[in-house]
C-alpha positions as CSV (number, residue, x, y, z in Angstrom):
1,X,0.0,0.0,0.0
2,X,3.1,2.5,0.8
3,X,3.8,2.0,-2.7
4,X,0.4,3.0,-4.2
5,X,0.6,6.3,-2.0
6,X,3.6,7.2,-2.7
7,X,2.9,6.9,-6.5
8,X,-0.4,9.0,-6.1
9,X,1.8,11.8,-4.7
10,X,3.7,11.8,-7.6
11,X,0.3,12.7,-9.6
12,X,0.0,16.0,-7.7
13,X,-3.0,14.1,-6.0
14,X,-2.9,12.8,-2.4
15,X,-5.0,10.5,-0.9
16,X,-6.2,9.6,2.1
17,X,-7.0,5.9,2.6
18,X,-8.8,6.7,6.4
19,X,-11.6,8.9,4.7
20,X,-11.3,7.4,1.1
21,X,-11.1,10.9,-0.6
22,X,-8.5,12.2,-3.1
23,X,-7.8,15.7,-3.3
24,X,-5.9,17.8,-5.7
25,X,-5.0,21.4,-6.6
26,X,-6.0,23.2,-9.8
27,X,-4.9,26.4,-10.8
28,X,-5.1,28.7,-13.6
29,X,-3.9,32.3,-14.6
30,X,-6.7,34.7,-16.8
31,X,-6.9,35.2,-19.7
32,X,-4.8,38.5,-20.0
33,X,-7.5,39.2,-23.7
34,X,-10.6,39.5,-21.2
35,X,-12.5,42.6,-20.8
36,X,-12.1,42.7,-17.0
37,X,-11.2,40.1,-14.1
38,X,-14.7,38.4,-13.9
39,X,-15.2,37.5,-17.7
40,X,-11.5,36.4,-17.4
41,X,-12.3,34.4,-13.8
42,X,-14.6,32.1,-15.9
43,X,-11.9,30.5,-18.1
44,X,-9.5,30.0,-15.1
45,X,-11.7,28.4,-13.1
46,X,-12.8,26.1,-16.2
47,X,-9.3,25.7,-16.8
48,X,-8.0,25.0,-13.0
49,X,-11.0,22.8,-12.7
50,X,-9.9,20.6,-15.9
51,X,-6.4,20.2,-14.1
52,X,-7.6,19.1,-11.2
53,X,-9.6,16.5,-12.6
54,X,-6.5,15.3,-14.6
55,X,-4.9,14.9,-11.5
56,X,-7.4,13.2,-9.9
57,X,-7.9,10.8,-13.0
58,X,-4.1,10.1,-12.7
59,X,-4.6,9.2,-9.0
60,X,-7.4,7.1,-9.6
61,X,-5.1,4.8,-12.2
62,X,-2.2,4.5,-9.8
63,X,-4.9,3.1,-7.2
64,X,-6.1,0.9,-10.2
65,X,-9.2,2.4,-11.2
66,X,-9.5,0.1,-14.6
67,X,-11.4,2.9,-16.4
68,X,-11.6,6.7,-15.2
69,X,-14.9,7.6,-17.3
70,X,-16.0,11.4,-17.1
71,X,-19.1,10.6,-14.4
72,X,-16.4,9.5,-12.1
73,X,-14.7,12.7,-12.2
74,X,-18.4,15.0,-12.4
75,X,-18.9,14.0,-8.8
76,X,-15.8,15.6,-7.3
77,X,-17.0,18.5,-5.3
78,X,-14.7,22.0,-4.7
79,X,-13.8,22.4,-1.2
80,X,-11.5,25.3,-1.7
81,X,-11.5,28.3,-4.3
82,X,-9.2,30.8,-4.2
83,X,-10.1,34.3,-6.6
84,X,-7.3,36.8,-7.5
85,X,-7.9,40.3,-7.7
86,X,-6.2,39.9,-11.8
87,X,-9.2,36.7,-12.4
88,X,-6.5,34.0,-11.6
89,X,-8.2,31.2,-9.9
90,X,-7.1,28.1,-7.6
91,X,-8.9,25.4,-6.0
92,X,-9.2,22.2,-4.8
93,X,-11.6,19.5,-6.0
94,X,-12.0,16.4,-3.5
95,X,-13.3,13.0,-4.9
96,X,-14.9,10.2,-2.7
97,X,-13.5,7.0,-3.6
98,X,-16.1,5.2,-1.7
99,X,-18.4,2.8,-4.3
100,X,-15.4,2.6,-6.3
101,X,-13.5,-0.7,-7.1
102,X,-10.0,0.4,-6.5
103,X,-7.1,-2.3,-6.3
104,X,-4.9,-0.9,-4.1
């Protein structure tokens, strides 16, 4: 098992085994084109939401997750969002791997 959580942590993911969840960290600069900070804010948190999910897919594989299909990922919720005053946005998206058939 040391092995599989080490390997998650290489994704940018961690994960913890006690509360089955997986968490990881997007973020995403704005779009420097944008009219203003808000219209720019869109696209970054579109954007930091994407790599987060990546992340999380990655995890998910390490832990042997056969096949990371896009409902799997829909259902990981943002516990963290983070706005800067220029649109830039980071968060962090957590995923319950509870119901899923991991191997590790």
């Amino acid at each position: 098992m040391f092995l599989a959580l080490v390997a998650v942590g290489q994704t940018g993911a961690s994960y913890d085994k006690k509360d089955e969840v997986i968490e990881a960290r997007g973020v995403a600069a704005a779009d420097l084109r944008a009219p203003n900070a808000q219209i720019a804010r869109v696209k970054a948190e579109r954007s930091a939401r994407d790599r987060a999910e990546k992340k999380i897919a990655a995890a998910l594989k390490v832990l042997g997750l056969t096949e990371v299909t896009p409902t799997v990922l829909e259902a990981a919720t943002t516990s963290d969002v983070r706005y800067g005053s220029d649109g830039s946005v980071e968060l962090k998206l957590q995923l319950s791997t509870k119901g899923l058939d991991l191997k590790r």
